[in-house]
C-alpha positions as semicolon CSV with decimal commas, in nm:
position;residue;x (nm);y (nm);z (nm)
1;X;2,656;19,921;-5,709
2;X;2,636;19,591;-5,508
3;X;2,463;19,291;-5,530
4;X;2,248;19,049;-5,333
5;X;2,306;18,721;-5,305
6;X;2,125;18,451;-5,136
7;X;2,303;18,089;-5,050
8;X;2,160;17,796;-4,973
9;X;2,316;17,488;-4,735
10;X;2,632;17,647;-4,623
11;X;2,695;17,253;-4,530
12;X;2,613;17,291;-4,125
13;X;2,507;16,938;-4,197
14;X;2,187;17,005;-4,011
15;X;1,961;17,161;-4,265
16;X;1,944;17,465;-4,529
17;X;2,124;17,788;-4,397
18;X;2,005;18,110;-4,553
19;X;2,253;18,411;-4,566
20;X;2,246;18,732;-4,739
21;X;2,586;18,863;-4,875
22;X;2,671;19,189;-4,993
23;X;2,933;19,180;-5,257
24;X;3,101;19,424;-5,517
25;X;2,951;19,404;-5,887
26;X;3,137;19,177;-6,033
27;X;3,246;18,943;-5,729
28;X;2,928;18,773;-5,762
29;X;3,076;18,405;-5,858
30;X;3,296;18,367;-5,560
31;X;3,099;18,547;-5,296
32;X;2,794;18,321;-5,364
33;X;2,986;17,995;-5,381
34;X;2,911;17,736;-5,126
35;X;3,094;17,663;-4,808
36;X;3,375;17,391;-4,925
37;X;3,719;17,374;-4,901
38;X;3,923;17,608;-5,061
39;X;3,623;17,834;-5,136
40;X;3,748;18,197;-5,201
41;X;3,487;18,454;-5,021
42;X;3,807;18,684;-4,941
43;X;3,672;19,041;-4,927
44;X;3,319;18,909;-4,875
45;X;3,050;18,997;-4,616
46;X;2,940;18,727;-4,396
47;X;2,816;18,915;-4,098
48;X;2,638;18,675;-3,866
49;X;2,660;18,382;-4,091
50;X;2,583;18,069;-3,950
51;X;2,881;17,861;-4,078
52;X;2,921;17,614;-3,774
53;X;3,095;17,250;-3,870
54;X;3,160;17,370;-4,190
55;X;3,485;17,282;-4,404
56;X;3,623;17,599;-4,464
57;X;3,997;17,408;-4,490
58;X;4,252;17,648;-4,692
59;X;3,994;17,918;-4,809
60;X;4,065;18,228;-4,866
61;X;3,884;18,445;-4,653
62;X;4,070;18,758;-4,679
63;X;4,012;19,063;-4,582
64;X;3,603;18,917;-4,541
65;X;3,375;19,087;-4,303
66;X;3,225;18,816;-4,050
67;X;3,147;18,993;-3,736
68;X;2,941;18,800;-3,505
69;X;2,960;18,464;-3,764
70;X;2,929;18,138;-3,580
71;X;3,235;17,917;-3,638
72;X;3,190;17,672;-3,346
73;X;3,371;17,350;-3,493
74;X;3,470;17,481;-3,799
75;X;3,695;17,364;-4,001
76;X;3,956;17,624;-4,068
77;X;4,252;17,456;-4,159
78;X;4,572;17,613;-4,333
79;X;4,288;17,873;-4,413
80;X;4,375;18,274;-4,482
81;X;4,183;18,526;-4,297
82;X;4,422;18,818;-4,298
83;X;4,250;19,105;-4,191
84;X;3,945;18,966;-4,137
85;X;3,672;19,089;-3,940
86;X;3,552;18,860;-3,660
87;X;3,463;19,108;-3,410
88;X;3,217;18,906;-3,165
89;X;3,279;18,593;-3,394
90;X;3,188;18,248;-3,251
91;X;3,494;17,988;-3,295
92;X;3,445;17,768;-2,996
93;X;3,632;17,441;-3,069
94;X;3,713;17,530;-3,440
95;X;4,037;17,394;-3,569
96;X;4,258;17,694;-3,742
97;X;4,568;17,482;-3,747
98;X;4,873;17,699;-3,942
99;X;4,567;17,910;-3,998
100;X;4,682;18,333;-4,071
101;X;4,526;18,538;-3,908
102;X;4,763;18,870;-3,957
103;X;4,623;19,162;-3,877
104;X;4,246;19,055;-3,855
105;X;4,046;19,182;-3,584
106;X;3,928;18,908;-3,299
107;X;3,827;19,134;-3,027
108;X;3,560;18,974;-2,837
109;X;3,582;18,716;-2,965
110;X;3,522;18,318;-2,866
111;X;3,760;18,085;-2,901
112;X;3,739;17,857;-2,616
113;X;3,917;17,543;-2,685
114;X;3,980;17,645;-3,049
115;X;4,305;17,469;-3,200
116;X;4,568;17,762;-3,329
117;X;4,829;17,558;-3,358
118;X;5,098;17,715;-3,584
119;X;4,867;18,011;-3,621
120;X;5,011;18,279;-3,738
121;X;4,818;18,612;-3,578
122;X;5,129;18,913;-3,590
123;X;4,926;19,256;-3,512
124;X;4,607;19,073;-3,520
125;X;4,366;19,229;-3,218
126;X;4,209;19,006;-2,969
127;X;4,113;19,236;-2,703
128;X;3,878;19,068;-2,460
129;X;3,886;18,755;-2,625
130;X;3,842;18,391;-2,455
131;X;4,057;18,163;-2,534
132;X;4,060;17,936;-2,258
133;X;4,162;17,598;-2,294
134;X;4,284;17,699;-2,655
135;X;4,599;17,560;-2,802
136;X;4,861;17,792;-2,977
137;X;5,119;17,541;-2,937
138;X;5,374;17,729;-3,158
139;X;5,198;18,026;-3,280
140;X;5,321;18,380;-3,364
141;X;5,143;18,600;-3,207
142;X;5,431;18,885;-3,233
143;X;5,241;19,194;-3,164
144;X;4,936;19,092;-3,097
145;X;4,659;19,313;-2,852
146;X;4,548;19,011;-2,577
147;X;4,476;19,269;-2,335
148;X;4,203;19,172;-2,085
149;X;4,193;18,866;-2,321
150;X;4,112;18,476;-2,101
151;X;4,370;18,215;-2,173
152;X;4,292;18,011;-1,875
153;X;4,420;17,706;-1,881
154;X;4,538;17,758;-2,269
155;X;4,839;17,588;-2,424
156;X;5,106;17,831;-2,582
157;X;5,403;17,632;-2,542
158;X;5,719;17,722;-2,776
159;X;5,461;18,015;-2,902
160;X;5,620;18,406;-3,019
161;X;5,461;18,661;-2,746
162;X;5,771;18,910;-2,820
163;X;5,642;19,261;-2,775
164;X;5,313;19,123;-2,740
165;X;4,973;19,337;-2,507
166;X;4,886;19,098;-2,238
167;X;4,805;19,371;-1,994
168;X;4,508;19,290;-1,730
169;X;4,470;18,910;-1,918
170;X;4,414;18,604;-1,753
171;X;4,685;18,344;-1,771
172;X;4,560;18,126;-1,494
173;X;4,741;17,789;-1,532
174;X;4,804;17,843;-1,878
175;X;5,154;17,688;-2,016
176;X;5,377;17,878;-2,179
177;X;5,681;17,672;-2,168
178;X;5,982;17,771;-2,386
179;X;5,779;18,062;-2,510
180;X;5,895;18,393;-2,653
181;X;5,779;18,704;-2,444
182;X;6,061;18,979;-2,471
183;X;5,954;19,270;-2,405
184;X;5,581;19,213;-2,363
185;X;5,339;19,399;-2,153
186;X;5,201;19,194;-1,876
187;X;5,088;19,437;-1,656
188;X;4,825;19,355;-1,403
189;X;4,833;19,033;-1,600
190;X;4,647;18,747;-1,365
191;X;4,920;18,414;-1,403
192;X;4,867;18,222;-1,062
193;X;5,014;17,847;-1,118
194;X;5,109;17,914;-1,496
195;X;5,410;17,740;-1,603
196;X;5,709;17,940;-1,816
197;X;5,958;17,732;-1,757
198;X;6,245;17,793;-2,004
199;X;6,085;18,105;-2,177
200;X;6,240;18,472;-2,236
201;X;6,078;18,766;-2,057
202;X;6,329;18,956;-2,076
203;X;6,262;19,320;-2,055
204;X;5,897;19,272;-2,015
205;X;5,663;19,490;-1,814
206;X;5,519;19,282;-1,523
207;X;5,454;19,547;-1,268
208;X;5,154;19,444;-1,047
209;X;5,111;19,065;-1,211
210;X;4,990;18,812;-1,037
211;X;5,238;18,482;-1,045
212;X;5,151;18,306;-0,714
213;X;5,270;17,962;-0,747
214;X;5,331;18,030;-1,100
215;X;5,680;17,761;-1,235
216;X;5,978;17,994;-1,394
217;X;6,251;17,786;-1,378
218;X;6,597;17,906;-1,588
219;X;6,366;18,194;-1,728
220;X;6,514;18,522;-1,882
221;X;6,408;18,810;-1,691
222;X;6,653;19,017;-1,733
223;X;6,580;19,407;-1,755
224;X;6,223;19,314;-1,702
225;X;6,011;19,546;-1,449
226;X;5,890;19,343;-1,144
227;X;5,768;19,621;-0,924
228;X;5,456;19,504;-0,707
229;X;5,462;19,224;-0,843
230;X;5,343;18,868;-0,634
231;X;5,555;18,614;-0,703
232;X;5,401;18,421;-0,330
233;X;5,561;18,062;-0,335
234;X;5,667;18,083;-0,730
235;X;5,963;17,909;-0,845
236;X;6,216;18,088;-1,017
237;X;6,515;17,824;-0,943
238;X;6,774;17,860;-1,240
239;X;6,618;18,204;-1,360
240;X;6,806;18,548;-1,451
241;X;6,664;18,847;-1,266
242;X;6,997;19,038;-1,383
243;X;6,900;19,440;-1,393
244;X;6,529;19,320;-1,330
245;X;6,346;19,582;-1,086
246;X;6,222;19,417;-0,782
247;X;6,083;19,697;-0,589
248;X;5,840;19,577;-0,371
249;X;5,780;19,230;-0,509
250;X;5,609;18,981;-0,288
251;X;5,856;18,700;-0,211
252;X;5,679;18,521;0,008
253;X;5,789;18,137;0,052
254;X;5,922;18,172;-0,344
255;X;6,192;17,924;-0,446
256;X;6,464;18,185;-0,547
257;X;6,716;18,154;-0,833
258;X;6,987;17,960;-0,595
259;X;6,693;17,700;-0,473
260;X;6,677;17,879;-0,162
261;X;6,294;17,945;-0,004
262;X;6,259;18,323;0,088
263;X;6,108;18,395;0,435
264;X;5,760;18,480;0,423
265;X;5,801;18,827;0,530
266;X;6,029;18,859;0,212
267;X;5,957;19,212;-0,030
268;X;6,153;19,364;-0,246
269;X;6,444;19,085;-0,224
270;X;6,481;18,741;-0,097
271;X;6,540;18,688;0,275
């Protein structure tokens, strides 16, 4: 048995919203409370709500089903959404500061300039995401599916990549300075002028990524898989490429590991 519930001003500050929630007999009080902070809708559906500038600071938000709800500028704030659906989900410019987001399911979804800062997202799926321009300035995203995923321009300095899928993604000029990405697959991924300065790749897969003019100074790269890929006028001064496989890298006018500049006919090793 379920029951329908209507609300009424979900506080978008711009009029009534109207929203029809399906909920488990008996979950009735919380399910049809208002948007507010600390408001506990976890296991509730919200599919396509409109919830955009609302306060949803430290709800609970657990396990609810929200694909394609609209989030732009929301305030999500220390909130839980493990396991959460938000398939399609519109967060453009929300704030989801030390927000969790284990395990929930992002794919698709928006989250251009959206602040993750201290996020926590270990095994959560975001697939196809955008998230350019967002900042996950120390978030764990351990685990996490990112392939094909946009972080153009995103900041995930001192962030937790380890073992992370960023296969086919777009890291254009995104910083991920003193970041850890051990063992991480980064295959195809597209990181032209990103900085990773100071970070651990170490035994990552980068075969085929793109790092033209891309900044790796006194990175870890050790054991990691470099095959094909284009590392044209990076800088790698300080790094270690110990046991790394360089076959057929493009070398082209990089700064190697000793400060020297390779020729530009340079593959497979520095000239």
């Amino acid at each position: 048995m379920t029951i329908h519930a209507v609300l009424k001003g979900l506080a978008t500050g711009t009029g009534l919203t109207m929203l029809t929630l399906t909920l488990p007999a008996g979950a009735e009080a919380a399910c049809s409370s208002p948007a507010a902070p600390k408001v506990d809708w976890s296991g509730c559906d919200l599919a396509g709500a409109d919830l955009a500038g609302a306060d949803l600071s430290y709800a609970d938000l657990t396990n609810a089903k929200m694909p394609g709800a609209v989030l732009t500028e929301a305030n999500l704030t220390g909130a839980t959404l493990r396991g959460t659906n938000l398939y399609r989900a519109y967060l453009r410019g929300a704030v989801m500061d030390a927000v969790d987001l284990s395990d929930a399911n992002l794919t698709s979804a928006n989250l251009i300039s959206a602040v993750l800062a201290r996020a926590t997202l270990v095994g959560a799926n975001l697939a196809s995401a955008n998230l350019d321009g967002a900042n996950l300035y120390q978030a764990d995203l351990e685990g996490v599916n990112l392939s094909n995923a946009s972080l153009r321009g995103a900041d995930a300095t001192f962030s937790n990549l380890s073992g992370a899928n960023l296969g086919e993604a777009n890291l254009t000029k995104a910083d991920l300075t003193n970041s850890d990405i051990v063992g991480a697959n980064l295959y195809k991924a597209r990181m032209s002028e990103a900085v990773l300065s100071g970070s651990d790749l170490s035994e990552s897969n980068l075969i085929e990524a793109n790092l033209r003019m891309a900044v790796l100074e006194e990175v870890d790269l050790m054991g990691s898989n470099l095959s094909e890929i284009n590392l044209t006028e990076a800088v790698l001064q300080g790094s270690d490429l110990s046991g790394s496989n360089l076959y057929r890298a493009r070398l082209s006018k990089t700064v190697w590991i000793d400060g020297k500049t390779c020729a530009e006919s340079s593959r497979g090793k520095c000239n």
